[in-house]
C-alpha atoms as an extended CHARMM CRD file, in Angstrom:
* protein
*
       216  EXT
         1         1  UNK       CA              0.0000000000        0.0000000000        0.0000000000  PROA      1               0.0000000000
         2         2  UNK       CA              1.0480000000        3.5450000000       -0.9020000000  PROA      2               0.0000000000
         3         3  UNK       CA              1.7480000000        5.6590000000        1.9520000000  PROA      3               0.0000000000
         4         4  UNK       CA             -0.7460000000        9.3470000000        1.8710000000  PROA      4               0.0000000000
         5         5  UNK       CA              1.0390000000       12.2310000000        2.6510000000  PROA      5               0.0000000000
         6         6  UNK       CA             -0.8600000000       14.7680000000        4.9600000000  PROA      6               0.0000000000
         7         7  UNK       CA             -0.1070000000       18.7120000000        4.3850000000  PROA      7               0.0000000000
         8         8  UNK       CA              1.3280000000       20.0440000000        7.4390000000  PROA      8               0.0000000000
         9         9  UNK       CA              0.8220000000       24.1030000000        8.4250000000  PROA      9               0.0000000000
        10        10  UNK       CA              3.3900000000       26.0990000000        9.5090000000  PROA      10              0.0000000000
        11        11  UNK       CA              2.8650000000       28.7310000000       11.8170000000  PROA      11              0.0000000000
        12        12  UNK       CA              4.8310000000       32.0860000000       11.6690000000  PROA      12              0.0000000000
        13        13  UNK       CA              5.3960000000       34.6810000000       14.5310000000  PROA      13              0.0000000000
        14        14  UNK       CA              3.1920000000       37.9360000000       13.9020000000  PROA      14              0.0000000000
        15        15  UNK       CA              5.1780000000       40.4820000000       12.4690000000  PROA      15              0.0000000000
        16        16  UNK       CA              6.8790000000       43.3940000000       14.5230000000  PROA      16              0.0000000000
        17        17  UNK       CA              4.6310000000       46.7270000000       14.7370000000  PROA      17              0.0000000000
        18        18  UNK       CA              6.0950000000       49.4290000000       12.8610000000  PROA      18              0.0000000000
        19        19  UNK       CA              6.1920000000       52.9230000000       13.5830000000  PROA      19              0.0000000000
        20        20  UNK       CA              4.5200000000       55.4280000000       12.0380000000  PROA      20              0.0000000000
        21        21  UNK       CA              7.7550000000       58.2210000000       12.4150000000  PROA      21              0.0000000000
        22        22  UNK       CA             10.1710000000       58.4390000000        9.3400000000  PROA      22              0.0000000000
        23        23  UNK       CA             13.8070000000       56.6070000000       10.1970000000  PROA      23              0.0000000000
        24        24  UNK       CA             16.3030000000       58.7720000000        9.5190000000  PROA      24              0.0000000000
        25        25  UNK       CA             19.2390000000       56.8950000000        7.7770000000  PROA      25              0.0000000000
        26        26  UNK       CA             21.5150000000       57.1360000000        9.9750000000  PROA      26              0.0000000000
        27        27  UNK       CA             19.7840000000       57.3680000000       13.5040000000  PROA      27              0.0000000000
        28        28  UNK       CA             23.3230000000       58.0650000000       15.8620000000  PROA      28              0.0000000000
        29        29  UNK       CA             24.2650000000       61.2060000000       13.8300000000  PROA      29              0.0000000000
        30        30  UNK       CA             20.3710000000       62.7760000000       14.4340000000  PROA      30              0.0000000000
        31        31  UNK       CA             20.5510000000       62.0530000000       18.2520000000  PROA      31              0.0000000000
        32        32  UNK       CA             23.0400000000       64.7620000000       19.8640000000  PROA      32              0.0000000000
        33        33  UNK       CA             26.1320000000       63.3260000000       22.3770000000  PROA      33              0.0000000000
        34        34  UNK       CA             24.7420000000       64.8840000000       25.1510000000  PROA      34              0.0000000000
        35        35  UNK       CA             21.1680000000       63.2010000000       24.4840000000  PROA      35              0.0000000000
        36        36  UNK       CA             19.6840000000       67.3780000000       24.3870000000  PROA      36              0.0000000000
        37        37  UNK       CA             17.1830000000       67.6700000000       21.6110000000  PROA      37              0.0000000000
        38        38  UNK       CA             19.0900000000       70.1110000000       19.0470000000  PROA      38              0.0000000000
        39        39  UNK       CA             17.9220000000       73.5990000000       18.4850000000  PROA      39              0.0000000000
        40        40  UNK       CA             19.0750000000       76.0710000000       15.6090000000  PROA      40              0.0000000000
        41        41  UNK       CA             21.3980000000       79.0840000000       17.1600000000  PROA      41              0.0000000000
        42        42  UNK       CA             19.3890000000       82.0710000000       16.3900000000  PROA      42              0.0000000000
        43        43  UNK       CA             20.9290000000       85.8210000000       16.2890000000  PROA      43              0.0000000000
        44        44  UNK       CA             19.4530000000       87.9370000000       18.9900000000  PROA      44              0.0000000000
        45        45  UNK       CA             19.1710000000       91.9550000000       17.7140000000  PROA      45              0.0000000000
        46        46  UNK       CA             22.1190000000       93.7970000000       19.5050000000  PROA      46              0.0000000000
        47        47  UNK       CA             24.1450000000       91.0020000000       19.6690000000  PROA      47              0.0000000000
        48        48  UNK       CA             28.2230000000       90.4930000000       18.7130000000  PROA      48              0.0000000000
        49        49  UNK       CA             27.4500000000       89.1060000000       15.3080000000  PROA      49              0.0000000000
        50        50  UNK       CA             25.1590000000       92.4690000000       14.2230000000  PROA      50              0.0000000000
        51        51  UNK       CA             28.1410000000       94.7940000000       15.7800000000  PROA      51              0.0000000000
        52        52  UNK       CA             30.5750000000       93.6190000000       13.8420000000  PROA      52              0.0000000000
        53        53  UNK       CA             30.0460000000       94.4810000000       10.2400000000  PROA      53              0.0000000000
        54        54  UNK       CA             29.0520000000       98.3660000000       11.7510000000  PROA      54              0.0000000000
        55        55  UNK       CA             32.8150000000       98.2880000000       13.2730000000  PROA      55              0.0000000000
        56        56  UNK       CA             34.2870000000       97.3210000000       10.0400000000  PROA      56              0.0000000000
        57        57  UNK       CA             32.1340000000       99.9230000000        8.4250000000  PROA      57              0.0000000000
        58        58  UNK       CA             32.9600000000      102.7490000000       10.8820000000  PROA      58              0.0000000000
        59        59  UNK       CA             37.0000000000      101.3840000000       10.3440000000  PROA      59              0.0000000000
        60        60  UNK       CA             36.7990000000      101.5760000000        6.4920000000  PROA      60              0.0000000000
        61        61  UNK       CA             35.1290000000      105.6730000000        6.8100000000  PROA      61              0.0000000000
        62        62  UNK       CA             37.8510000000      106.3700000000        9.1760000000  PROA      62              0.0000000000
        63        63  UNK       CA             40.6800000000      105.4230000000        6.6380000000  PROA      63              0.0000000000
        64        64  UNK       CA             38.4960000000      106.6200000000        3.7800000000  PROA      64              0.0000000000
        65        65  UNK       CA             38.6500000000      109.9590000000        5.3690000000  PROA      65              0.0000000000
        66        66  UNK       CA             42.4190000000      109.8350000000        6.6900000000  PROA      66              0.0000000000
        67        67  UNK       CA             43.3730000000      109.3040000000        2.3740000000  PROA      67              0.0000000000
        68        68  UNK       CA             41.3680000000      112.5920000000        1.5300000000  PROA      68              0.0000000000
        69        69  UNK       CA             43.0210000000      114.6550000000        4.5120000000  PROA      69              0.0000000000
        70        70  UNK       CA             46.4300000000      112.8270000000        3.4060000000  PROA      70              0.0000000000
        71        71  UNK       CA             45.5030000000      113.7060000000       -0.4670000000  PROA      71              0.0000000000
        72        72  UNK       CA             43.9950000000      117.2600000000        0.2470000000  PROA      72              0.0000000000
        73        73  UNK       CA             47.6850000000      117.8840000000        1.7300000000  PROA      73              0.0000000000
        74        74  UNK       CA             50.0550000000      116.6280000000       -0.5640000000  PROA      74              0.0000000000
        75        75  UNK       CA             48.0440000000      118.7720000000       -3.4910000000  PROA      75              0.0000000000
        76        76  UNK       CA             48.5540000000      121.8290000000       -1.0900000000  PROA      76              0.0000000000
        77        77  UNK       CA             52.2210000000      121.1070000000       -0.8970000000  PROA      77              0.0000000000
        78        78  UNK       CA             52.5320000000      121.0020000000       -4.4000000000  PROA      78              0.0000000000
        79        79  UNK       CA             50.6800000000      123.9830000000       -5.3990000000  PROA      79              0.0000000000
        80        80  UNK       CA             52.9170000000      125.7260000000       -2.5770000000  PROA      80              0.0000000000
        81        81  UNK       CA             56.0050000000      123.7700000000       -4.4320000000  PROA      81              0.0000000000
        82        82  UNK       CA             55.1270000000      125.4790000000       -8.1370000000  PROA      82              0.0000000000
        83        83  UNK       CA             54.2980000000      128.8600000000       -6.9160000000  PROA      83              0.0000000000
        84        84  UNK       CA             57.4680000000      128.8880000000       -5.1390000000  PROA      84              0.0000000000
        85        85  UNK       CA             59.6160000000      127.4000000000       -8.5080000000  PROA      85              0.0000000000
        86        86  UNK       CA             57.5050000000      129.8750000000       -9.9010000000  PROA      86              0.0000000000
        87        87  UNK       CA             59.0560000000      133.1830000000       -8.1660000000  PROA      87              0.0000000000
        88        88  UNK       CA             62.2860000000      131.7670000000       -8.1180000000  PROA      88              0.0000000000
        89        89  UNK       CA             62.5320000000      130.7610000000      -11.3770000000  PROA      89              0.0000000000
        90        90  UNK       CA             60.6930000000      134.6670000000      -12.4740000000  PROA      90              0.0000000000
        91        91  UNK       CA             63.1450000000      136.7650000000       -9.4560000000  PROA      91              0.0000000000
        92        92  UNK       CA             66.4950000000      134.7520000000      -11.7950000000  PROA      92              0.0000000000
        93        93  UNK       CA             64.8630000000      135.8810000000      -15.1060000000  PROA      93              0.0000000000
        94        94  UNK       CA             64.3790000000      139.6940000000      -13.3900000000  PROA      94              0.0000000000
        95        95  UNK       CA             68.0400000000      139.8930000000      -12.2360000000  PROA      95              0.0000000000
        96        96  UNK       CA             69.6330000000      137.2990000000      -14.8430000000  PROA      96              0.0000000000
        97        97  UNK       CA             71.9400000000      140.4190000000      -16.0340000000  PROA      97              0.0000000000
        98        98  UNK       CA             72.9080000000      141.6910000000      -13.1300000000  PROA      98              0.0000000000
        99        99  UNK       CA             76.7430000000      140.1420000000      -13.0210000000  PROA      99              0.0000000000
       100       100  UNK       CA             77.2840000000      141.5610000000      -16.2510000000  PROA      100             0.0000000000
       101       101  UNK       CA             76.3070000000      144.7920000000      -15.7170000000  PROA      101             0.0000000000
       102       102  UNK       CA             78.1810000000      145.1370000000      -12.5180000000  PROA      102             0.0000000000
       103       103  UNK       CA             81.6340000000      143.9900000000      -14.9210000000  PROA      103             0.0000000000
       104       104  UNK       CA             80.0620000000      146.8730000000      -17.3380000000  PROA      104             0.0000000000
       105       105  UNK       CA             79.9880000000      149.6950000000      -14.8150000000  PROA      105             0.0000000000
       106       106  UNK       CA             83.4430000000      150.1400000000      -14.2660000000  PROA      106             0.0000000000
       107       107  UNK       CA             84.2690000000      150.4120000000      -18.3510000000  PROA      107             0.0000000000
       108       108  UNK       CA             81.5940000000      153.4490000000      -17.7370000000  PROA      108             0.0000000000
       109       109  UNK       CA             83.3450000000      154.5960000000      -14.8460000000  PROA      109             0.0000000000
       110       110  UNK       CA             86.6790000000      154.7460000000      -16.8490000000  PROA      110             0.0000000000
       111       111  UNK       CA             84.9390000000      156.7430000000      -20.0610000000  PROA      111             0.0000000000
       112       112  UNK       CA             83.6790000000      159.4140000000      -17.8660000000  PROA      112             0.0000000000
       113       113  UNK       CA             87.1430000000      159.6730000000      -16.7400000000  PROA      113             0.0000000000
       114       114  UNK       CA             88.8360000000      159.8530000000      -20.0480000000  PROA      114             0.0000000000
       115       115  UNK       CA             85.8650000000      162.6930000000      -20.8440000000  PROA      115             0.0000000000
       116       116  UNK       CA             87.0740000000      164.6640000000      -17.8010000000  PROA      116             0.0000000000
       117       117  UNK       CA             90.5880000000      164.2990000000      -18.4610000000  PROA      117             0.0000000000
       118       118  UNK       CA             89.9790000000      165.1410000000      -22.2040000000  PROA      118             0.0000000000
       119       119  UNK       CA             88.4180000000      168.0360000000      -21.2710000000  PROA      119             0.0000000000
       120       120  UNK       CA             90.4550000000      169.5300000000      -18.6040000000  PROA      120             0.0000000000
       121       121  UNK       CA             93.7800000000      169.2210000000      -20.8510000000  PROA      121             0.0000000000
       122       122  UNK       CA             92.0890000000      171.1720000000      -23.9940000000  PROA      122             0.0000000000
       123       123  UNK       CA             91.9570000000      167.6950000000      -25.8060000000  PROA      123             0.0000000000
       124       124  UNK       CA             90.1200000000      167.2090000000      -29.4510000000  PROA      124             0.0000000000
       125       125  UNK       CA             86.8630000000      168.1340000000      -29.5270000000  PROA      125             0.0000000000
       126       126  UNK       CA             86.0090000000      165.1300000000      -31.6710000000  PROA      126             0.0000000000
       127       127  UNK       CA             88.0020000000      163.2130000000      -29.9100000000  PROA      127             0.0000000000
       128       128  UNK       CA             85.7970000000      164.4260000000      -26.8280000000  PROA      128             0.0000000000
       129       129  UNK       CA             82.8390000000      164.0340000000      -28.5990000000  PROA      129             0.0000000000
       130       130  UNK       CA             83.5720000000      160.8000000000      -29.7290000000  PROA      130             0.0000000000
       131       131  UNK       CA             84.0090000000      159.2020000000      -26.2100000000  PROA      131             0.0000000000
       132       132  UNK       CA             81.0280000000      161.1010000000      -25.1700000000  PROA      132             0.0000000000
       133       133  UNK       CA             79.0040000000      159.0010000000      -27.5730000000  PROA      133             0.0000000000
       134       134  UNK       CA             80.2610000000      155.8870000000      -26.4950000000  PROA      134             0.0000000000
       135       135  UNK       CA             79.7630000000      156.5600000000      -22.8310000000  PROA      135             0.0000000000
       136       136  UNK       CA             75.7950000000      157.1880000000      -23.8210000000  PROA      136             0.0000000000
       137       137  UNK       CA             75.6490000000      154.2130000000      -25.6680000000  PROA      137             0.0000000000
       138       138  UNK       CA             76.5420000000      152.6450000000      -22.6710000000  PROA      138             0.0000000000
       139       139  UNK       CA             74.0430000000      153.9530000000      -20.9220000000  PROA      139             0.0000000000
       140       140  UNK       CA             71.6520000000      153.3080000000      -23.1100000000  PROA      140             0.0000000000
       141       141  UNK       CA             72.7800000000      149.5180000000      -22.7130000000  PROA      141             0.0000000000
       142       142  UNK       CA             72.3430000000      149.7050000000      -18.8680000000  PROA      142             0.0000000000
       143       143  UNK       CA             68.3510000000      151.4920000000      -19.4340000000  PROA      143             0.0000000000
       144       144  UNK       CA             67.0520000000      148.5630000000      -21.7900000000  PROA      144             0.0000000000
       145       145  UNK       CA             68.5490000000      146.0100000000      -19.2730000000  PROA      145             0.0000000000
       146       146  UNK       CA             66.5260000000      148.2940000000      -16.6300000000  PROA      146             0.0000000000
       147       147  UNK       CA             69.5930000000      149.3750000000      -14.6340000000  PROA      147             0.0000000000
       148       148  UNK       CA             68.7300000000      153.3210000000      -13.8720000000  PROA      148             0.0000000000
       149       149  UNK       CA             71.0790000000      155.8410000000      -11.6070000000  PROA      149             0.0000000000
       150       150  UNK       CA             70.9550000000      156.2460000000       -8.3840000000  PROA      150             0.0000000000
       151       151  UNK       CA             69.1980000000      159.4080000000       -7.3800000000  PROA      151             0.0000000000
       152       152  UNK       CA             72.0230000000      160.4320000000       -4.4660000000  PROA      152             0.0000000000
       153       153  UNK       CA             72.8290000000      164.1650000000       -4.5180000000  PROA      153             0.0000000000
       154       154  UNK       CA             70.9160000000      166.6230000000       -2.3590000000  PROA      154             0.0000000000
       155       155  UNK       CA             68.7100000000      163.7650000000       -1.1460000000  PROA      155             0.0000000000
       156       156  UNK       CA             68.6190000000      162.4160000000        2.8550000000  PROA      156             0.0000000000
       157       157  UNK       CA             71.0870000000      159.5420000000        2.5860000000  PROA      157             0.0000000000
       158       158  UNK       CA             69.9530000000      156.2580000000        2.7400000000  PROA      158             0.0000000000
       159       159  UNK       CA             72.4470000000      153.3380000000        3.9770000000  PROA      159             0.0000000000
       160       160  UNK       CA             70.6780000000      150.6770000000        1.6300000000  PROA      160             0.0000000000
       161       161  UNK       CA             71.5460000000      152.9040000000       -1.7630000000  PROA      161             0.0000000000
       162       162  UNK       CA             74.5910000000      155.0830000000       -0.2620000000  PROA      162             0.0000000000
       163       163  UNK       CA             77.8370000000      154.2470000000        0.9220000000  PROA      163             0.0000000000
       164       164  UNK       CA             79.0710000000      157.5060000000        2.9700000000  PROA      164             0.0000000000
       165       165  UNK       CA             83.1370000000      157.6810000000        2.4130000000  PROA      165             0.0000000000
       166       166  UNK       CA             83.3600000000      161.3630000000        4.4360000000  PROA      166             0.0000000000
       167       167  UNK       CA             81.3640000000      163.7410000000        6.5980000000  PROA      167             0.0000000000
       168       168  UNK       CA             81.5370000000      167.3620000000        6.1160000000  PROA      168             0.0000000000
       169       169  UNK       CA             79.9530000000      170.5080000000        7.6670000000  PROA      169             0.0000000000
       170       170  UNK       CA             77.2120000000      172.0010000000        6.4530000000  PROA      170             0.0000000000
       171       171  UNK       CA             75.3250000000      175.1030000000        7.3130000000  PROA      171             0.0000000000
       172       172  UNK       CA             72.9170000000      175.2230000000        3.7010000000  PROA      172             0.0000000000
       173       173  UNK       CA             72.0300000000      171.3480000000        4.2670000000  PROA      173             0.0000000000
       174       174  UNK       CA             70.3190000000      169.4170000000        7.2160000000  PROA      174             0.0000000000
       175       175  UNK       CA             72.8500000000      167.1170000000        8.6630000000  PROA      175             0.0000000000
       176       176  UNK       CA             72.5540000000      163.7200000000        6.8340000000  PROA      176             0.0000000000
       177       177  UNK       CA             72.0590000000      164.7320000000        3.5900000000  PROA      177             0.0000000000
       178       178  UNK       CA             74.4630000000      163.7010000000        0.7690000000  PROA      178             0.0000000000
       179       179  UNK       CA             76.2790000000      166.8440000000       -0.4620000000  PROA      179             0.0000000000
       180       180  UNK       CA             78.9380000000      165.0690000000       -2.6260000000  PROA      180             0.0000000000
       181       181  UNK       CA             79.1160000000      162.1140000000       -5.2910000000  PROA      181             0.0000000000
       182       182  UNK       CA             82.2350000000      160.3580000000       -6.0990000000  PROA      182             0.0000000000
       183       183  UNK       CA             80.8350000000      157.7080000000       -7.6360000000  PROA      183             0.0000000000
       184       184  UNK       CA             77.6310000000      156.9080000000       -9.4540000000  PROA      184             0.0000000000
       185       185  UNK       CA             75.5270000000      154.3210000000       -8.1370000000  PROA      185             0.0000000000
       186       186  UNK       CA             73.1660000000      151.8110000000      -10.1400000000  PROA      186             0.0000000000
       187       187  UNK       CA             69.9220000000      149.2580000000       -9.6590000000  PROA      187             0.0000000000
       188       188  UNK       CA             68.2330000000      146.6890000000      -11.7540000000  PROA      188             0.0000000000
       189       189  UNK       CA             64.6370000000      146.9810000000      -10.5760000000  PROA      189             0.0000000000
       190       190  UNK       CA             64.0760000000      147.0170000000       -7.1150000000  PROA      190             0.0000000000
       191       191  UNK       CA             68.0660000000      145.6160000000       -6.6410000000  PROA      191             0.0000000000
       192       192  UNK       CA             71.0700000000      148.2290000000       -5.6980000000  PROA      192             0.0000000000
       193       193  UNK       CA             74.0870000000      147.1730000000       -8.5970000000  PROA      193             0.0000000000
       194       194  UNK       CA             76.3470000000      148.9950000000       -6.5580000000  PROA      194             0.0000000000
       195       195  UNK       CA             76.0030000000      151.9420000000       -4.2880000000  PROA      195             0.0000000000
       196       196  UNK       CA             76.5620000000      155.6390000000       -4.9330000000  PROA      196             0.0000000000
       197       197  UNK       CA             79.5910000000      156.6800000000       -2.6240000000  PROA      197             0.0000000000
       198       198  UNK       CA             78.7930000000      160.1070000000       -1.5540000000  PROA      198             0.0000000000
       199       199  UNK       CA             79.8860000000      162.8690000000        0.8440000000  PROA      199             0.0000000000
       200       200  UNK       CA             77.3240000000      163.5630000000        3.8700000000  PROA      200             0.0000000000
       201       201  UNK       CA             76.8780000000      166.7850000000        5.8460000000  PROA      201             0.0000000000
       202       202  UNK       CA             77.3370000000      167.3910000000        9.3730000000  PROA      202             0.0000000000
       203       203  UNK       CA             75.8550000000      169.8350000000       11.4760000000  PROA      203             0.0000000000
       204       204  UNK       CA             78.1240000000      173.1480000000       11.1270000000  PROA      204             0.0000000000
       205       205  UNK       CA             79.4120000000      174.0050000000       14.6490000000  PROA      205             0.0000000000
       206       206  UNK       CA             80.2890000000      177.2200000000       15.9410000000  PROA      206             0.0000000000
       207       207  UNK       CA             84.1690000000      177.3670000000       15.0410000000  PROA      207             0.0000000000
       208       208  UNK       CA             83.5730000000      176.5400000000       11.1750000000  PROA      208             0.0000000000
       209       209  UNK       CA             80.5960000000      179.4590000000       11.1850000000  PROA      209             0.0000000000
       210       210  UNK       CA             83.2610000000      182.2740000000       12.2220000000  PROA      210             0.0000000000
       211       211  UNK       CA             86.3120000000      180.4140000000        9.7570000000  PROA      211             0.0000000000
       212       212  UNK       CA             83.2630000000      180.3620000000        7.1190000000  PROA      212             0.0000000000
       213       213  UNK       CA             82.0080000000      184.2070000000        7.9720000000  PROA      213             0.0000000000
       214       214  UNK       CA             85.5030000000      185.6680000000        9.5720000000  PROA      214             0.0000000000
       215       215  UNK       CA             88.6880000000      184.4000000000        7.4370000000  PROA      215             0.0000000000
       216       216  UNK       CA             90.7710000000      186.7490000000        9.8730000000  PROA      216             0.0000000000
């Protein structure tokens, strides 16, 4: 006889109740160390975070304003700088001349006294004449350069265009004023070429009144 074979039914454990809350993947990395639930850090209003970008702004005015102090002075230097090139560079062109005209004076100086002698010796008048013409050529040189004569005789003297060589009584004069020229003095604008050496007066006493009024 064959043998029947009777089905057998298994029985299987229920299965395990799930939860209804999402698993995160990877559940030790959502759990903090100290077992604290974890809260996003919010900024209060006031706080170090807010202060610091108005100190960095307040830093960067400071040093925007130190350059335009820092610039406004360096352009007031300069302009100071050309001005003064400037005047130096117009007072050489105003007295660029004035070497050669002081080596040019004396050649003047030594016409005149050729004139003088000419004349006092009964020279040539030509001859005279001649010199004459140079010695106003001369001058004429020293006018267009702007070198004019000192204005000395008769006039108060004045230490900055006089040089006094001798002092001599004077009772028609108020001491201190020149009363004698020996040499012609020059200036090239507002600049003395060379003084005018002159004679100034004195105050007359009483001894040179009676030798003036009583030769006896």
């Amino acid at each position: 006889m064959s043998k029947k074979r009777i089905p057998v039914r298994t029985t299987q454990p229920n299965p395990k109740p799930q939860s209804s809350e999402p698993v995160s993947g990877n559940p030790a990395s959502d759990a903090p160390a100290d077992g604290a639930p974890k809260e996003r850090a919010e900024t209060a209003p006031g706080s170090g975070a807010a202060a610091a970008p108005d100190a960095e702004l307040a830093r960067l005015r400071a040093e925007i304003d130190e350059a335009k102090d820092r610039a406004l002075r360096c352009q007031a230097e300069l302009e100071n700088y050309r001005r003064r090139v400037a005047r130096e560079m117009e007072q050489e062109r105003r007295y660029a001349a004035l070497p050669l005209l002081r080596d040019l004076l004396p050649v003047w100086d030594n016409v005149h006294r050729a004139i003088e002698a000419a004349e006092q010796a009964g020279g040539d008048p030509g001859l005279v004449r001649g010199f004459q013409m140079v010695a106003e050529q001369i001058e004429g040189v020293l006018r267009n350069h702007e070198c004019v004569k000192i204005e000395a005789l008769h006039q108060p003297f004045d230490p900055n265009l006089h040089e006094a060589i001798t002092q001599q009584p004077s009772d028609q004069h108020p001491p201190g004023t020149v009363v004698g020229e020996t040499q012609t003095g020059f200036r090239l604008h507002d600049r003395v070429v060379r003084p005018s050496q002159v004679i100034v007066s004195l105050a007359a006493t009483a001894n040179d009144d009676d030798r003036q009024g009583n030769p006896s």
